[in-house]
C-alpha positions in Angstrom: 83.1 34.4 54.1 83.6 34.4 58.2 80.0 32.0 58.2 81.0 29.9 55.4 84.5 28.8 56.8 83.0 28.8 60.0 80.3 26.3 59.2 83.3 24.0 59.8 82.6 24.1 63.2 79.2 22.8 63.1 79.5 20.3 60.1 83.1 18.6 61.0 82.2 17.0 64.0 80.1 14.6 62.4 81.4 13.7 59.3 84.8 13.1 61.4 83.2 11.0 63.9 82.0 9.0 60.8 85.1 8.9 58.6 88.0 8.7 61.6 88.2 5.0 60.9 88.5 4.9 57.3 92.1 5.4 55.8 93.6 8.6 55.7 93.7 9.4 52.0 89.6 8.7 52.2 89.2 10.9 54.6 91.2 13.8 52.7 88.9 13.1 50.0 85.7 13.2 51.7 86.6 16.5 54.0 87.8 17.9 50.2 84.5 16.9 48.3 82.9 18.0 51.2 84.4 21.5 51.6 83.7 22.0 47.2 80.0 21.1 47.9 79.6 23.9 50.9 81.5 25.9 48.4 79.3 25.3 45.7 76.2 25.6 47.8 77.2 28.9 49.5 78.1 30.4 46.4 74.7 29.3 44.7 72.5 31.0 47.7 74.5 34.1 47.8 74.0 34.7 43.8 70.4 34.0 44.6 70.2 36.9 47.2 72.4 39.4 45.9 72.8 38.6 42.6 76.5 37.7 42.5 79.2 36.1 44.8 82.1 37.3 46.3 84.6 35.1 44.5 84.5 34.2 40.6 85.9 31.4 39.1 86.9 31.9 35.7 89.0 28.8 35.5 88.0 25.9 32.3 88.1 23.6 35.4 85.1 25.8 37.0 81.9 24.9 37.9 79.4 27.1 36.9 82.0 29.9 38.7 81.2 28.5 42.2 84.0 26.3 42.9 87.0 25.1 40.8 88.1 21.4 40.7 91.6 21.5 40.6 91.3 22.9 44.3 90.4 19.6 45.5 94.3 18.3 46.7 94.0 21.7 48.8 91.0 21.2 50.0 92.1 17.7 50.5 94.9 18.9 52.8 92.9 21.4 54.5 90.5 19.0 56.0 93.7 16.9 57.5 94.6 19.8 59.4 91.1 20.4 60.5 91.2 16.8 61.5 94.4 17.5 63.5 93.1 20.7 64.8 89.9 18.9 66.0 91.9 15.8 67.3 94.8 17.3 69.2 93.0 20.4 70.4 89.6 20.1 70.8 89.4 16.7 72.2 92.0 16.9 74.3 
């Protein structure tokens, strides 16, 4: 889980550099989308190779297990405060 949250640091930087002029609620949205696809995508390779994934989704608003929809407002939110993080730390 460590590599999959810190992909963040490799794969923020330029979808931020991309989206930091568009209005804040479409940049929640993107990060959010975003974060469910590298969910989705990590959880797909790692039931390739081992044969099942450390989490489970057994929600109706589940996607094949991998990711769950309804976690997109957090998600959402998550991204702003990578975007702070990012803007008030890291560039400074």
């Amino acid at each position: 889980m460590v590599f999959i949250y810190g992909s963040a640091v490799f794969l923020f930087p330029p979808v931020y550099d991309r989206a930091i002029d568009l209005h804040w609620l479409f940049r929640a949205l993107i990060y959010g989308v975003l974060i469910i696809i590298v969910e989705f995508i990590s959880g797909f390779v790692i039931k390739l190779l081992v044969g099942k994934i450390p989490w489970h989704y057994k929600s109706k608003l589940a996607i094949a297990g991998f990711v769950r929809i309804d976690y997109l407002p957090f998600w959402m939110v998550a991204g702003l405060i990578i975007e702070f993080i990012y803007t008030y730390v890291i560039l400074r």
